[in-house]
N, C-alpha and C positions, 0 to 999 in steps of 0.2 A: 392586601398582599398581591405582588404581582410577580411573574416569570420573567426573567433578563435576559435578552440574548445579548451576546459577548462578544464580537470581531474579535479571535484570538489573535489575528496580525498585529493589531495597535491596543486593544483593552479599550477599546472604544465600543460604548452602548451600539446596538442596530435598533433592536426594537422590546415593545415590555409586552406584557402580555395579562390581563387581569385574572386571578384564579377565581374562579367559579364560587358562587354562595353555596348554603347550602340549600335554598329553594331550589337555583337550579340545577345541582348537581340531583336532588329528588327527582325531576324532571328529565335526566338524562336516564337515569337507573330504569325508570318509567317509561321513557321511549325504547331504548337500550331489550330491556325485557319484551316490550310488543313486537319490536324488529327481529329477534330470537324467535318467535313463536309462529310471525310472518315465512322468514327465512329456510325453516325447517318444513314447511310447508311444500315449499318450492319444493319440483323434481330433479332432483341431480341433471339429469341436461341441463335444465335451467341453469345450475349452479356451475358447470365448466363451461359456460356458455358467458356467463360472466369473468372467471378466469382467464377465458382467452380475451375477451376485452379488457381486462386490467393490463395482461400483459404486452397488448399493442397501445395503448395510454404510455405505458411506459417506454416503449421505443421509441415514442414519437417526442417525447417530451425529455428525454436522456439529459440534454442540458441547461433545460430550466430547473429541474431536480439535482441538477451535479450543484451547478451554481446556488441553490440552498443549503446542499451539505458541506461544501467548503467555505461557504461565508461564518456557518455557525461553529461548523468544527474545526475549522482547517487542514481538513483533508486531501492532498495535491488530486487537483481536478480532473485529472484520466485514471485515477483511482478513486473516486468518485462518482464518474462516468459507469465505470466497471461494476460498481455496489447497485446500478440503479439497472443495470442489463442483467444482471446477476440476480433480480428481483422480478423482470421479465419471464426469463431463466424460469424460475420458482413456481411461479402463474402455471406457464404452459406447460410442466411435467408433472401438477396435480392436474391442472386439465386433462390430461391426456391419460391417468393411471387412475384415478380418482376410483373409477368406476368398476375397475378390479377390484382393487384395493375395498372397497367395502361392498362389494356381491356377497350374499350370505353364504356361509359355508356350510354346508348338510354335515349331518356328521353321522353314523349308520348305527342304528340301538337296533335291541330285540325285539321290539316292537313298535310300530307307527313308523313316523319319522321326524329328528329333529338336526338342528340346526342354530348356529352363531348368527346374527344381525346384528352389525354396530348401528348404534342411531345417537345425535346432537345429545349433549344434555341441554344446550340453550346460550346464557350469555356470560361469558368468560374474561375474564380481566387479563391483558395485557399490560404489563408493568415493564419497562421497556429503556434501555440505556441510549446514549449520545454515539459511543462509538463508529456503532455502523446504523444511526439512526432512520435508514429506510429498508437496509436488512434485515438488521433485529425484527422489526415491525413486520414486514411481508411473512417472513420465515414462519413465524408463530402464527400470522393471521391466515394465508391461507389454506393452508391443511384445514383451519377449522370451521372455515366458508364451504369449502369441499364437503366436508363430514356434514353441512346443518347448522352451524353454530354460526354466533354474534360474536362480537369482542365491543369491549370497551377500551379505550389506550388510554394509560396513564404513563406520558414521555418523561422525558429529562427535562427537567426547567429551563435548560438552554439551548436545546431547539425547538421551542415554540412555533420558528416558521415552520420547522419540515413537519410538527402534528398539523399543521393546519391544511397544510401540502397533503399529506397521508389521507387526512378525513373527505376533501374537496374529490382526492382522487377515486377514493372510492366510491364514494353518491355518485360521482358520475358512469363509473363502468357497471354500477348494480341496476341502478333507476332507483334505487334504496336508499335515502337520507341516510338510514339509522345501522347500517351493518357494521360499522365503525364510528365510536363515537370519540371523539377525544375529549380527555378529562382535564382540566389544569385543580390539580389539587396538590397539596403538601401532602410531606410523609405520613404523617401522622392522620389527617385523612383518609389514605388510602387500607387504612386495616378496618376504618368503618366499611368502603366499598365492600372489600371481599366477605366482611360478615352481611351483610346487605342481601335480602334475601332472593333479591332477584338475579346475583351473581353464584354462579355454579361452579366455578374452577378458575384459579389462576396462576397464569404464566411469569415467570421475572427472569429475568438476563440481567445480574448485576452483581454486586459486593457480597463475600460470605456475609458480613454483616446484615445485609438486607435482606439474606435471604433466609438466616433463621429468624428473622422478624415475620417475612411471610408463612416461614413453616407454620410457626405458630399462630400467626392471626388463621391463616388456612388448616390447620388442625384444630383449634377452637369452635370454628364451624363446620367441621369435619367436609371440608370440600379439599377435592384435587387437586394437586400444585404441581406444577414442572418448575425446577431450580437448576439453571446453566449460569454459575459463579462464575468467581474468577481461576484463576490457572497461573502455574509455573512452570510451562510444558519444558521439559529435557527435550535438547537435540543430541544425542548420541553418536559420536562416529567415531566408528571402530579404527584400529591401524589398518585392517585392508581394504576401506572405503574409497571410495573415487572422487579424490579429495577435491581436486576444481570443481566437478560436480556439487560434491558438499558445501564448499564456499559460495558459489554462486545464486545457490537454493538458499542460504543463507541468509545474506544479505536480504532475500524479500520475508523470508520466515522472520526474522530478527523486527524490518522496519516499516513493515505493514501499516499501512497507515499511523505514519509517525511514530510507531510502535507502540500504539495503543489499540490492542486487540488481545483478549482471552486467551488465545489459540498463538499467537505470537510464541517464537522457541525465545525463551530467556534464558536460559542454562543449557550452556554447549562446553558439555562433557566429554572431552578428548582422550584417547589413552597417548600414555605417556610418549610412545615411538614418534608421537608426527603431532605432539603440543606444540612446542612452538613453529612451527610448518605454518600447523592452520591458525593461527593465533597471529601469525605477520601477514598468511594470505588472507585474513580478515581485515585486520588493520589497514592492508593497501583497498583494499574493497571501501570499506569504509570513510576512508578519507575523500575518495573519490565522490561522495555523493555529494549531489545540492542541495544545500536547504537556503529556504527564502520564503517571496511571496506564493502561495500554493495556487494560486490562478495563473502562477507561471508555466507552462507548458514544459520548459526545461527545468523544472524544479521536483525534487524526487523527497523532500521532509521539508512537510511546512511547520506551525506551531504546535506544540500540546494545546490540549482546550481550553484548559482552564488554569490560571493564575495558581490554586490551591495542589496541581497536579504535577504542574512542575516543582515546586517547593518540595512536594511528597518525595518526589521522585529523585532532586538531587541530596536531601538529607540520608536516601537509601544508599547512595551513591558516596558521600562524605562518611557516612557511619560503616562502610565496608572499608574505604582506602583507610580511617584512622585505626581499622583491625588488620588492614597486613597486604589487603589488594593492591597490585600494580596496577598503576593509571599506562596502557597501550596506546591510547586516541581519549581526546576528549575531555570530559569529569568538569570541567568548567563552565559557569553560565554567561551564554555571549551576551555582551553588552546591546542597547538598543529596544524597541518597541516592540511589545507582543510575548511572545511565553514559549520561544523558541530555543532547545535544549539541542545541539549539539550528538551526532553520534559519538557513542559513547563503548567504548574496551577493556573492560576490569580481568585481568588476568592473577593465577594465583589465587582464585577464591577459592574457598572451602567453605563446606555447607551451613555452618553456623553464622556465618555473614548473612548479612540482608538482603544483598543481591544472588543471593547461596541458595538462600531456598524461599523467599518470599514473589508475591507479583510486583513484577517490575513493569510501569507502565509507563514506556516511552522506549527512546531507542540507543539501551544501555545491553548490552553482551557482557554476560557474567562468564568468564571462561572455566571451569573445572578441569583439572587433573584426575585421570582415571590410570590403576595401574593395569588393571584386567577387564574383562567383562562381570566379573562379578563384582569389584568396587565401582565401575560404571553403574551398571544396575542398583549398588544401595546408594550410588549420590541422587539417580534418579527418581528414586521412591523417595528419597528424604526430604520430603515437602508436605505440608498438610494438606497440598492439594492434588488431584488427577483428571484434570480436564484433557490433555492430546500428549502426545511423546511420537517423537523422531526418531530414527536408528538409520543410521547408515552404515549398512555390511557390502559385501557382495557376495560371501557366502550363506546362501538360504539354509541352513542349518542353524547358524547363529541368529539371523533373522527371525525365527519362529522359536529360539531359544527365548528372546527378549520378549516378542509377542506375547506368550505365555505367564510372564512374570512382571511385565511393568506396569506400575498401578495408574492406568489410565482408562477410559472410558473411552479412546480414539488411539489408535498405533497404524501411525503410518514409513513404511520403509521406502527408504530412499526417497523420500519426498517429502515436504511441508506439511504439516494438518491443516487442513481446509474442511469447511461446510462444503456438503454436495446435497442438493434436495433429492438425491435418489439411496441416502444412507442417514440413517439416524444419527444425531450429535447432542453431544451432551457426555456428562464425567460423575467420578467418585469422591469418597472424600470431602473433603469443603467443596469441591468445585459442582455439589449439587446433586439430584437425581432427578429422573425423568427424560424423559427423550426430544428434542425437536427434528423434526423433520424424518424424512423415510416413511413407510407405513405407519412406525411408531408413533411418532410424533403426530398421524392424523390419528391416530386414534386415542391419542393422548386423554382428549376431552371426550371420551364416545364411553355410552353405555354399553357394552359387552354383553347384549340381549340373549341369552337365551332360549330358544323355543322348541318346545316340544308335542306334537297330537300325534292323538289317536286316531 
């Protein structure tokens, strides 16, 4: 069996990729675990020491790494650009905090004295999506190179160049062959990994569906999991919002890369005073944008990735408009080569459509009618999931109104939900548990020592 990559431009093969026996997949588990035992040895200087050379690796390299990630995903290439500085980014603000961030902390008893020390559990499984395929992978990996720990990757079958890219990268800024290994194995594979005894915790960014398969492979052998699913983030905007403001944040919340991103706002929840306001200052936004080849510089939405996600995507899209949605922009699939979907306007939804409360992945805006803040607020919780949520007020009162009540894991006002490496990320609900990034997320995989003398 072999891994495919996919030119989503034309549906044209790049390259294949062979997955691993299981001799040598023993043989990674095996190195994998020596490298873990190596690693945590090292002094933390040591290890932001490397940090900061991943992170100049990657400035220096921005667009031989861009240029991987949009051949396999078609992601427009200074958004692309952006994901791999954004990764730099990451490097250097665990380099530089690391060392706070796990100093032990005393803590004062009646007698002696004691005290917290995080330390490595060892080698950790990264299980890891296509989307923001050198994101996902940095975000999760380095906090726990910081902390002591290994990772093993287990990518997306169809970017096999950029796991190869990821592994090459790393051996070189460690002097470490083994601090990343990358896996090519199928699903069904990967629950042998995580019971595999020399794996201690693991990480997934993917499908609720995968990710109560990890629960459970990861509770079977009662090891650690972090689970950042998928999302149906609401973007909320109130009638006294600053509507061009809102529109224009829009547009990049909405079509972030191609509109395939977790965090992406699908549900832009308006109240009734200034619906159709924002619903035509959408529409002219949207019409406006390019889509084409995504190595085009003036190209703003290249392809979906894959042949099977676009199909997903317009039957979401035809199964709402034959329930009652107004087609505003788009709903059509353009003719022509590749798996290029059209921005997309559904106005008129209501939360029992598919585009209502499910993930929509691609660059489809479901619009809602809200008549108050409290029908706002229950179209926004009516989703099974709660990965980020939007609110645009200008009154901070109603702003920390919504903060307190909408079921998400990330509530950002008056702006997009974005990953920050200096803030935890991750949601409720189907969209998972556990933390990446921030303090949290380094100590995600860290034993929470203890210690107490006399």
């Amino acid at each position: 069996m072999v891994w495919v990559s996919i030119d989503p431009r034309s549906g044209q093969e790049i390259a294949r990729y062979p997955l691993h026996t299981d001799d040598e997949l023993q043989a990674l588990l095996a190195r994998g675990a020596r490298a873990a035992s190596r690693w945590a040895e090292r002094p933390l200087e040591d290890r932001t020491r490397v940090l900061r050379r991943l992170a100049e690796l990657l400035d220096e390299r921005v667009e031989r790494y861009a240029a991987q990630i949009t051949a396999e995903v078609g992601k427009p290439i200074a958004q692309a650009e952006a994901e791999v500085r954004k990764c730099a980014w990451a490097a250097r603000h665990y380099a530089e905090h690391a060392p706070a961030m796990l100093a032990p902390r005393p803590e004062p008893v009646e007698s002696g004295e004691a005290g917290v020390q995080p330390e490595p559990l060892g080698l950790v499984l990264l299980i890891m999506p296509w989307n923001y395929p050198f994101w996902q992978v940095i975000r999760a990996l380095v906090p726990q190179l910081a902390l002591g720990n290994t990772c093993l990757l287990k990518h997306a079958e169809h970017v096999g160049g950029v796991a190869d890219e990821l592994e090459s990268l790393l051996r070189e800024a460690s002097s470490d062959a083994d601090v990343l290994l990358s896996l090519r194995i199928d699903h069904g594979t990967a629950a042998r990994v995580i019971a595999a005894p020399q794996v201690r915790g693991v990480s997934l960014t993917g499908s609720t569906r995968a990710g109560r398969a990890v629960a459970a492979a990861a509770g079977a052998a009662l090891k650690p999991c972090v689970l950042e699913l998928g999302g149906s983030d609401p973007f909320v905007v109130c009638a006294d919002a600053e509507l061009d403001r809102a529109l224009e944040v829009a547009v990049t919340a909405r079509l972030q890369n191609n509109g395939q991103s977790c965090i992406a706002a699908k549900r832009f929840i308006i109240e009734t005073s200034i619906y159709e306001k924002f619903v035509q200052g959408l529409a002219g936004r949207f019409a406006s944008v390019r889509m084409g080849d995504p190595f085009d510089r003036e190209i703003e939405l290249g392809p979906l990735a894959r042949a099977d996600l676009r199909e997903n995507l317009h039957a979401q899209v035809r199964a709402s408009i034959e329930a009652g949605a107004r087609v505003v922009l788009g709903g059509e699939l353009p003719e022509g080569p590749g798996w290029f979907y059209p921005p997309t306007i559904l106005a008129d939804v209501t939360a029992d459509m598919p585009v209502g409360h499910e993930e929509t992945f691609g660059p489809v805006a479901a619009c809602l009618r809200a008549g108050d803040r409290e029908h706002a607020l229950r179209l926004a919780n009516a989703t099974t999931y709660g990965l980020g949520a939007s609110v645009w007020t200008t009154d901070p009162d109603n702003a920390r109104w919504f903060e307190r009540r909408l079921e998400a894991g990330m509530v950002f006002v008056n702006d997009m939900v974005r990953s920050d490496p200096r803030l935890p990320f991750g949601g409720i609900k189907d969209s998972g548990y556990g933390r990446e990034l921030g303090r949290e997320g380094l100590l995600a995989f860290a034993n929470v020592k203890t210690i107490w003398r006399r």
